[in-house]
DRENLO-688343 format. One line per 5 residues: their letters; for each residue x, y, z of N, C-alpha, C. Coordinates in steps of 0.2 Angstrom, whole numbers, plus 5000, padded with zeros to 4 digits. Example, Ala and Ser with C-alpha at 12.3 -4.5 7.8 and 13.67 -1.06 7.14 Angstrom:
2
as = 5066,4972,5039,5062,4978,5039,5066,4984,5039 | 5064,4989,5035,5068,4995,5036,5064,5000,5039 $
***
This chain:
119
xxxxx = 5004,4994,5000,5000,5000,5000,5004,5006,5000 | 5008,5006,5003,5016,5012,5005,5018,5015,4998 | 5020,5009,4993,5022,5009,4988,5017,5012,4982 | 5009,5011,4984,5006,5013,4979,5005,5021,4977 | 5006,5023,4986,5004,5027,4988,5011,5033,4986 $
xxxxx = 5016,5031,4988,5025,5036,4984,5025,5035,4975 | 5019,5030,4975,5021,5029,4966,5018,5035,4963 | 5013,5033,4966,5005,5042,4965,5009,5048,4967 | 5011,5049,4972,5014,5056,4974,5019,5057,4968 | 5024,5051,4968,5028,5056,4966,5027,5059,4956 $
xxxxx = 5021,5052,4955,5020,5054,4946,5024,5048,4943 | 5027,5043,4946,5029,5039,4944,5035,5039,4939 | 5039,5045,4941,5044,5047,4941,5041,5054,4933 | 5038,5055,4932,5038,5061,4928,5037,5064,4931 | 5041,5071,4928,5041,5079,4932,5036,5082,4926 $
xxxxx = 5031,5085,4932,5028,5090,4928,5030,5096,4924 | 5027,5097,4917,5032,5102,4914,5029,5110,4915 | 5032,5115,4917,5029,5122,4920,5031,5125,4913 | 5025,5130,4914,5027,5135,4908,5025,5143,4914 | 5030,5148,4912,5030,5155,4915,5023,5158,4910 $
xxxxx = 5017,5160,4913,5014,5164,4906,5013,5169,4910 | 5017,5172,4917,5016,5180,4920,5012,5180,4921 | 5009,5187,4926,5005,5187,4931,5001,5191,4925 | 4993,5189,4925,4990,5193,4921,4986,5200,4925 | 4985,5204,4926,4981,5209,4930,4975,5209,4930 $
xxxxx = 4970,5209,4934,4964,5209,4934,4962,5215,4933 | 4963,5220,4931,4961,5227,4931,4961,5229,4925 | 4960,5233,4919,4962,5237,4912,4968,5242,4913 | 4967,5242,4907,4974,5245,4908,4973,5251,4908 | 4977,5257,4910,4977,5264,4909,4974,5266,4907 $
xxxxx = 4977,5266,4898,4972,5271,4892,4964,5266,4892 | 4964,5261,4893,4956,5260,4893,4953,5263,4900 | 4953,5264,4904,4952,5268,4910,4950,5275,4909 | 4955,5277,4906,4954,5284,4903,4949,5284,4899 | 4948,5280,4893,4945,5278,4889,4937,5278,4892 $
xxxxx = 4935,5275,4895,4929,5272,4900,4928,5279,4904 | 4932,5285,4906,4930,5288,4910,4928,5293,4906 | 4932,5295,4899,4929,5299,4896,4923,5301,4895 | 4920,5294,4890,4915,5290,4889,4910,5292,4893 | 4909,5293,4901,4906,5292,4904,4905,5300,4908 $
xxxxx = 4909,5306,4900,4907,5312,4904,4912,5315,4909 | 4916,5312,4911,4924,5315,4915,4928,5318,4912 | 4930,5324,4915,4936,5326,4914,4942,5323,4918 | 4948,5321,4913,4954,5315,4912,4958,5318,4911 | 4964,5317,4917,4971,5320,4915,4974,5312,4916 $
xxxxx = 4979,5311,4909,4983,5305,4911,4992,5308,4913 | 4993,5306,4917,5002,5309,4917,5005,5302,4918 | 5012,5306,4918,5017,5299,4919,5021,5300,4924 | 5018,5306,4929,5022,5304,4936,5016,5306,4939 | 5017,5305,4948,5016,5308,4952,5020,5314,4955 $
xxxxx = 5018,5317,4952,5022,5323,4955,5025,5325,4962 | 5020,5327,4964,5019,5328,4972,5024,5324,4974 | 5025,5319,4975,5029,5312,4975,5035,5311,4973 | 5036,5313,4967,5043,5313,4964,5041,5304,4963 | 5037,5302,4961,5035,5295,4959,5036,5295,4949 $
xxxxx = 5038,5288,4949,5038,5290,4940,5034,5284,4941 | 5026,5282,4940,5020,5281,4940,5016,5281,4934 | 5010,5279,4931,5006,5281,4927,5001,5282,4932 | 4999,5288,4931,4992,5291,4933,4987,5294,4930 | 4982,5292,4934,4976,5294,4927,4971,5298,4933 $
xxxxx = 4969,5305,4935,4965,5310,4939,4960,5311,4933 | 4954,5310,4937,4947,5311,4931,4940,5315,4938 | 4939,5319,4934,4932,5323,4939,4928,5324,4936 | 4922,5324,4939,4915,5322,4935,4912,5325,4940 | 4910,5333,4942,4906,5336,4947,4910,5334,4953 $
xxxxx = 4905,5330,4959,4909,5327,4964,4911,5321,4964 | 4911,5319,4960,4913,5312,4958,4920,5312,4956 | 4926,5307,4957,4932,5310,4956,4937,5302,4956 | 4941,5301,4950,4946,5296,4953,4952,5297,4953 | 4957,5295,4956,4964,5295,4955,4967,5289,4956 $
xxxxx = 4969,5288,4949,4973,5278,4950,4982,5280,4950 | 4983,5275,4950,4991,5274,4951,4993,5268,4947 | 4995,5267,4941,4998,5260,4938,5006,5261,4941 | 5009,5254,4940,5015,5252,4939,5019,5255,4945 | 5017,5255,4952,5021,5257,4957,5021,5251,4959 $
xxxxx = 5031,5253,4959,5037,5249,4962,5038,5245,4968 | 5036,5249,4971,5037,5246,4980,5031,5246,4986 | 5031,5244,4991,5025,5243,4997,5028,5252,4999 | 5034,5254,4999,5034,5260,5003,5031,5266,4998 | 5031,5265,4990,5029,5270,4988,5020,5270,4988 $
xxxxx = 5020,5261,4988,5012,5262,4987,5009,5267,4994 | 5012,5264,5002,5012,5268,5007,5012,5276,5006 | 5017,5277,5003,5018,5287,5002,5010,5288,4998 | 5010,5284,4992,5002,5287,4990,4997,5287,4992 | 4996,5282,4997,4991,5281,5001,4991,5286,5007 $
xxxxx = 4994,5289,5010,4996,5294,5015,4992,5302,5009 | 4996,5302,5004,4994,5306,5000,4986,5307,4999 | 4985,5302,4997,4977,5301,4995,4972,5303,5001 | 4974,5299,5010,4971,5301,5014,4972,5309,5014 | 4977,5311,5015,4978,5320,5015,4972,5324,5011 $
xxxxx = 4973,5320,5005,4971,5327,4999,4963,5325,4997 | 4960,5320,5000,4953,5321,4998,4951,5321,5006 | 4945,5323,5007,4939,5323,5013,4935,5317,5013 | 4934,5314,5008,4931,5309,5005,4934,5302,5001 | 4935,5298,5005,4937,5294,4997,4938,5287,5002 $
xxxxx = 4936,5282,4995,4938,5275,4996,4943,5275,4994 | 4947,5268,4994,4954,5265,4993,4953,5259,4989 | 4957,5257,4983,4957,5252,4982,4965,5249,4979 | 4968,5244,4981,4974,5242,4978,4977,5235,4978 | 4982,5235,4975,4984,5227,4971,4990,5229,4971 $
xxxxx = 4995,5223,4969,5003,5224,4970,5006,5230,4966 | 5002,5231,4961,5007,5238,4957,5004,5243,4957 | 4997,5243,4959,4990,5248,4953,4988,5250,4964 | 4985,5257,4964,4982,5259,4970,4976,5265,4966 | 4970,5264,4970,4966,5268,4967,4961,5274,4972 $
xxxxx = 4961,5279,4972,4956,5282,4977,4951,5286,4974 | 4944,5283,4974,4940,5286,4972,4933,5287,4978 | 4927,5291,4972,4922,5293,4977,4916,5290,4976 | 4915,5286,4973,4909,5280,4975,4911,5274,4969 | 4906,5269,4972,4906,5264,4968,4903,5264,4960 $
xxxxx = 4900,5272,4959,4897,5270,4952,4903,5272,4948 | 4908,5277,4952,4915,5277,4945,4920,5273,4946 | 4919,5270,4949,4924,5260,4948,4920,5258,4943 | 4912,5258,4942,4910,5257,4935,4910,5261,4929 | 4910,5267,4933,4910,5271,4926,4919,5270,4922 $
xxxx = 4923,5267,4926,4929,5268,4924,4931,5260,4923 | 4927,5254,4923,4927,5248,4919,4932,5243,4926 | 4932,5246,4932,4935,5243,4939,4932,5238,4940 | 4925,5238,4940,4921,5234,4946,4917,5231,4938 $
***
């Protein structure tokens, strides 16, 4: 029984073959985002830093009345994503949070996580 039981585990001696096909992002990408918030009647600024921050970031600031979002692609580290989020709480009165290993998002409701193809 011992032996049926190591023959199983181990695959009977074949190694399974791995293939790399990279982390795919659950999110869109910037310029669709942009794209989406257009679309949906917002005024869209996209830059390629955070200024404030001295961050080199894609960012995309989009306002529609009170309604408002500010993303962050491609941030590098947990301390930078920290310094944005410190940012975020400062500079709005109002706002959610949302974030993932690279992309940090603070906006003002849930209809423009839709209007911007998030949710």
């Amino acid at each position: 029984m011992l032996v049926v039981v190591m023959l199983t585990l181990s695959g009977c001696g074949a190694r399974p073959v791995t293939e790399d096909v990279g982390r795919e992002s659950t999110y869109p990408e910037a310029g669709e985002v942009a794209a989406n918030l257009e679309a949906a009647g917002f005024d869209v600024e996209s830059l390629e830093s955070f200024e404030e921050l001295g961050l080199n970031v894609s960012r995309i600031k989009a306002v529609n009345g009170e309604d408002y979002l500010d993303i962050c692609y491609d941030v590098s580290s947990a301390e930078d994503m920290g310094r944005i989020e410190e940012h975020y709480q400062q500079s709005y009165e109002k706002y959610n949070l949302m974030s993932d290993d690279e992309m940090i998002c603070c906006y003002s409701s849930e209809s423009v996580l839709e209007s911007a193809g998030l949710q």
